[in-house]
VOROBA-625155 format. One line per 4 residues: number of its first residue (from 1); for each residue x, y, z of N, C-alpha, C. Coordinates in steps of 0.2 Angstrom, whole numbers. Layout:
BEGIN
NUM = X:Y:Z:X:Y:Z:X:Y:Z ~ ...
***
This chain:
BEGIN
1 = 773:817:370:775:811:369:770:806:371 ~ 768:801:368:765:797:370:768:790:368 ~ 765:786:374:769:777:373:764:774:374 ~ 763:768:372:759:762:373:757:761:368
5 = 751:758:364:748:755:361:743:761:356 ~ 741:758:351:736:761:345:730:761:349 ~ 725:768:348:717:766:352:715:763:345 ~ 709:762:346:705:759:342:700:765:339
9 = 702:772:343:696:778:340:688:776:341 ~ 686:780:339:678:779:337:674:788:339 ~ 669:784:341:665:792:340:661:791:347 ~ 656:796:350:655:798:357:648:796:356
13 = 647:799:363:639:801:365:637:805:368 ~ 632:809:367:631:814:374:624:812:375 ~ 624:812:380:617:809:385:617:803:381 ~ 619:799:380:617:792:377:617:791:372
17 = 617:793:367:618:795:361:611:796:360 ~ 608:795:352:602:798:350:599:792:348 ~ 593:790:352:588:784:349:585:782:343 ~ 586:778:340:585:779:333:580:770:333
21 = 575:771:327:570:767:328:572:765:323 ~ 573:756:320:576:754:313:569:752:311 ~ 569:753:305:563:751:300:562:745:300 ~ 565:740:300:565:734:297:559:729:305
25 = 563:730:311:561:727:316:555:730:321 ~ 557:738:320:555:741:324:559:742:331 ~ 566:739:332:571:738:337:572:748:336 ~ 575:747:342:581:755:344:585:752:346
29 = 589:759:344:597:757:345:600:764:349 ~ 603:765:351:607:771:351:610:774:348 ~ 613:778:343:617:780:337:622:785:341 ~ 630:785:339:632:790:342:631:797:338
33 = 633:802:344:630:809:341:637:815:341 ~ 640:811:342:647:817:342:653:814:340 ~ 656:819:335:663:817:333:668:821:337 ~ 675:819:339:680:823:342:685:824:338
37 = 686:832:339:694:834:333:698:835:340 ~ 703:833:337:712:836:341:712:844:338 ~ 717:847:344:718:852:342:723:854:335 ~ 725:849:332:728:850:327:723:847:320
41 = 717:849:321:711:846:316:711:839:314 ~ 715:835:318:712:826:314:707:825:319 ~ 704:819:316:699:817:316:699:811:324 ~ 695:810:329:698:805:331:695:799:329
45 = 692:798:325:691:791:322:695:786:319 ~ 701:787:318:707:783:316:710:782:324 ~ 709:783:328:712:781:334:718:786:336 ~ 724:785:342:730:788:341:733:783:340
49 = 741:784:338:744:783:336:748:785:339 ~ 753:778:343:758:783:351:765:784:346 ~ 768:789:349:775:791:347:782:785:347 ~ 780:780:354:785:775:355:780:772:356
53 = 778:764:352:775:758:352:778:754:357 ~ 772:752:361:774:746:365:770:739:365 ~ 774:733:364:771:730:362:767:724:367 ~ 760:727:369:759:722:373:756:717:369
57 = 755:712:374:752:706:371:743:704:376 ~ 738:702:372:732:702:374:733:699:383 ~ 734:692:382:736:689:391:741:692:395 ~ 746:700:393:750:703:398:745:706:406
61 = 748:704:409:744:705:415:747:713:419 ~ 745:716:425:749:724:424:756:723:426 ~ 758:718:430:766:717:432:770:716:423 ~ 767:711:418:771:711:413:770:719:408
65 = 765:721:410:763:728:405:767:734:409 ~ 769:734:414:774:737:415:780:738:417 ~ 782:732:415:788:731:413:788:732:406 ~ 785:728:403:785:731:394:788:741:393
69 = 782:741:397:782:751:397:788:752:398 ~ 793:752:404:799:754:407:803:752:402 ~ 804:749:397:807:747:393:808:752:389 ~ 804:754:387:802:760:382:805:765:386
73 = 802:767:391:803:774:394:812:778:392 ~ 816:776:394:824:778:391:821:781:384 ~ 819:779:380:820:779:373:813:786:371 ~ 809:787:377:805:793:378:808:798:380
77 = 810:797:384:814:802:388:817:808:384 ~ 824:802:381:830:804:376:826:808:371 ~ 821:802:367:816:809:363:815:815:364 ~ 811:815:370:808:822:372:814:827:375
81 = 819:824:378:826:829:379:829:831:372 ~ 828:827:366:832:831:360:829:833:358 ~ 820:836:359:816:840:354:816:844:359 ~ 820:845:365:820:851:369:827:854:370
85 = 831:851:367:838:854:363:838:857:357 ~ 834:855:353:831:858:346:828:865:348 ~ 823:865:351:819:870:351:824:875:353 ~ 825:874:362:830:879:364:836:882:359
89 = 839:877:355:844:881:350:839:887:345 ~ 834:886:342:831:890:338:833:896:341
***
């Protein structure tokens, strides 16, 4: 179960990524060099996507963002106890 906000995804680095020389200027830049899968094969390039959305606002500071959070939490809870009555009945 996950709560809070969408990531923005993207892609990695390993050792810094790979340096790459642009023709035009002759600048470098660092390129990423690695993609990450979930173990259910998606991609993380589309970010996650939480289970319960919480809706912060950019100026929440952490006393308002956790309060936002706690607001949600009943509503995770409840979720994760009735896919765990589900399953147990199978």
């Amino acid at each position: 179960m996950v709560i809070g906000e969408p990531t923005g995804g993207g892609y990695g680095y390993t050792d810094g990524g790979t340096p790459t020389t642009l023709a035009a200027g002759k600048g470098t830049s660092q390129v990423p060099d690695c993609a990450r899968f979930r173990a259910d094969g998606s991609y993380e390039v589309m970010g996650i996507q939480p289970d319960i959305l919480v809706g912060f606002a950019v100026n929440d500071g952490p006393q308002l963002r956790a309060a936002r959070f706690l607001t949600k939490l009943p509503d995770a809870v409840a979720r994760v106890l009735s896919v765990q009555r589900t399953t147990a009945a199978r």
